[in-house]
N, C-alpha and C positions, 0 to 999 in steps of 0.2 A: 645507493640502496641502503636500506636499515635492515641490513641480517641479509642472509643468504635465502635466496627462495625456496618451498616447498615446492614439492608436484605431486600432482593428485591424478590420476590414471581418468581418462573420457570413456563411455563402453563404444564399442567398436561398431556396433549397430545403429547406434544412432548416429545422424548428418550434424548435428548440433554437438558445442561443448558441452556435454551431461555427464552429469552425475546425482549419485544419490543426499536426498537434505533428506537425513532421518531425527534429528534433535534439534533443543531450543528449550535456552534459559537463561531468563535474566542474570545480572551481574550481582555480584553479592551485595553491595549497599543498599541495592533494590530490593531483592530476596535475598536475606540473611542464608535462607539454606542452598540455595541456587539450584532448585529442584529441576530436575532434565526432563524436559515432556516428550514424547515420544511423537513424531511425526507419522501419520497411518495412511491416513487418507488419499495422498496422493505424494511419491518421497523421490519423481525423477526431476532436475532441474537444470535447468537449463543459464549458462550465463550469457548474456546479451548486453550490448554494446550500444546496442541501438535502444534498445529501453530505458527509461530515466528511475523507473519505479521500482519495489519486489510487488511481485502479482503472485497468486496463490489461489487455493483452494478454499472457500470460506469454514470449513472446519476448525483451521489452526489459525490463519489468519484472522478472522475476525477476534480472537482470542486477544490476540497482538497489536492489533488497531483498538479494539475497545478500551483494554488495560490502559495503554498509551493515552489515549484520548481521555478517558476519566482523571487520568493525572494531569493533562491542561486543564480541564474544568473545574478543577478544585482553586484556580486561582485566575482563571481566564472564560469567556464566555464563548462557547463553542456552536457555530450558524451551521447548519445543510447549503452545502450548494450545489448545481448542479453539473459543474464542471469538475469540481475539487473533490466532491463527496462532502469534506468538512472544511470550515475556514476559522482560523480561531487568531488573537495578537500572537505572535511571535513569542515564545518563554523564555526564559531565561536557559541556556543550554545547560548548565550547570546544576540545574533541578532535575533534568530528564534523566530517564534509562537509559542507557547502553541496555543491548541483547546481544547472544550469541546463536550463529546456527552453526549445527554437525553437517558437513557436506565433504563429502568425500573424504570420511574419517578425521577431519579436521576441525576442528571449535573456527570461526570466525566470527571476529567482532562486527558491528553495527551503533554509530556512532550517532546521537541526535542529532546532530550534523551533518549524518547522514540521510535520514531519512525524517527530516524538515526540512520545508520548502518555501521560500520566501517568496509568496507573488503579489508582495504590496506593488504599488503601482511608486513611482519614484520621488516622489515627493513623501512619502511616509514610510513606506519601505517595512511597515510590521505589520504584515496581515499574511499569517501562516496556513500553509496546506501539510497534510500527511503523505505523503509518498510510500504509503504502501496499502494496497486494495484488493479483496479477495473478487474470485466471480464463480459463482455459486455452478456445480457441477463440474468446473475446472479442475481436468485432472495431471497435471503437471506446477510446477513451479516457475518464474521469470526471475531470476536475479539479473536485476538491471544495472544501473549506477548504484545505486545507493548502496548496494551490495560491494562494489571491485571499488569506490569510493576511497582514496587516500592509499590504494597499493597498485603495480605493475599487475599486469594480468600478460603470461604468457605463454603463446600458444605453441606448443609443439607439437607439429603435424606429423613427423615423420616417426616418433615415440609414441603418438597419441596422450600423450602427457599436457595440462596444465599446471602453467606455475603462477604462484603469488608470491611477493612480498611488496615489502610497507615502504614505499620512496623517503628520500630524505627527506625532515623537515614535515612528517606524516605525523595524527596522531592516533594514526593507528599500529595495534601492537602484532606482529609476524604468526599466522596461523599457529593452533597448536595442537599436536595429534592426540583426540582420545584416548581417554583409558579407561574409559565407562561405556555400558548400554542404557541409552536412556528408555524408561519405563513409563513415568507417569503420563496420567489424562490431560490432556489441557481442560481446566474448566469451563462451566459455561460462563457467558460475560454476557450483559448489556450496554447495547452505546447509548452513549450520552449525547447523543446525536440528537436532534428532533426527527420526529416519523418524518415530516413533508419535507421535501426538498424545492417543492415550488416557492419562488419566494413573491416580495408581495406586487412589484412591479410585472413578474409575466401573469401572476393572479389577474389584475387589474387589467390587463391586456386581455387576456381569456375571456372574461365578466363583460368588455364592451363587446368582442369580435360576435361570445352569445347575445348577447343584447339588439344588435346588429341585425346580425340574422333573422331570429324570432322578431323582430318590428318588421323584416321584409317581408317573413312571410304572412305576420299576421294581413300585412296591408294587398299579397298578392291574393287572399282569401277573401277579406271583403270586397276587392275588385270584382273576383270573380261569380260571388252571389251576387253584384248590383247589375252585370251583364248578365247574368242568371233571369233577376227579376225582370231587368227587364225585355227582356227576349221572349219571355212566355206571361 
């Protein structure tokens, strides 16, 4: 292990590892001032093992995804899709943000590393996804992988306690307990996404499946005035 573990208290009433994500701010080479936004909207979260992504509330998440996403765009060409949300070439990791979130009194980093997804196919291997997605009226939080990502996550049931730290050989750095309340807004943001997410091959599918159609029923319409006329 790198450093001795934190532990952060679960509440008691919930079945799940919960706790409170009340903060979130980037790292200072990204934000010079490393302003702490304040998480409102929905601040219980849940860690999970079994999810690969952070999932959120689209208030502060889209925040997160967008900012994110605008800085691949500035040197990468970013598609809608409908699996991924977005697909863009792979960046360079060393261009990207780090973020941190406040969850259970603790700063935790989030490494591009983290929360890039590589799903080129194997022969190319550089056609990147975002691993993190808000869903609109979502009122809890998912830290997935991308979250517990490069540390031990562990659980003590009988304390109701979890603990983190960073494995050897990590590059991530050992949680670290606030000393601030964070205040500010997160802003509004636009994605650099395109509106459609249909792309042009299920388009084209659509366009004959109607196409299809409307030729069967035009032709079940003039059958049935030519039986029309001539019947009477």
């Amino acid at each position: 292990m790198n450093g001795s573990p934190i532990y952060i208290d679960i509440e008691d009433e919930d079945p799940w590892w919960t706790e409170q994500l009340v903060g979130f701010r980037w790292e200072a080479s990204f934000d010079s001032d490393q302003v702490e936004y304040a998480i409102t909207s929905a601040t219980k979260a849940i860690t999970d093992t079994g999810s690969s992504c952070i999932v959120g509330p689209s208030g502060e998440v889209d925040y997160i995804r967008n900012t994110i996403l605008t800085e691949i765009a500035k040197t990468k060409t970013v598609e809608a899709h409908n699996g991924w949300d977005a697909l863009f070439e792979c960046p360079d990791l060393a261009g990207m943000p780090k973020f941190e979130l406040m969850y259970g009194g603790y700063w935790f980093e989030v490494l591009p590393e983290d929360y890039l997804v590589d799903v080129g196919n194997v022969q190319d291997g550089s056609v990147c996804a975002l691993c993190i997605s808000s869903i609109s009226g979502f009122d809890e939080w998912i830290l997935g992988d991308v979250f517990m990502r490069g540390m031990y996550n562990i659980h003590d049931a009988d304390n109701k306690k979890m603990g983190f730290v960073p494995f050897t050989g990590s590059n991530k750095i050992l949680p670290y307990a606030s000393t601030s309340t964070p205040a500010a807004t997160m802003p509004a943001t636009e994605s650099p996404v395109p509106a459609s997410t249909i792309d042009d091959e299920l388009l084209t599918a659509i366009l004959i499946i109607v196409g299809v159609a409307l030729g069967v029923t035009a032709t079940i319409v003039v059958l049935v005035l030519y039986c029309f006329n001539v019947t009477f």
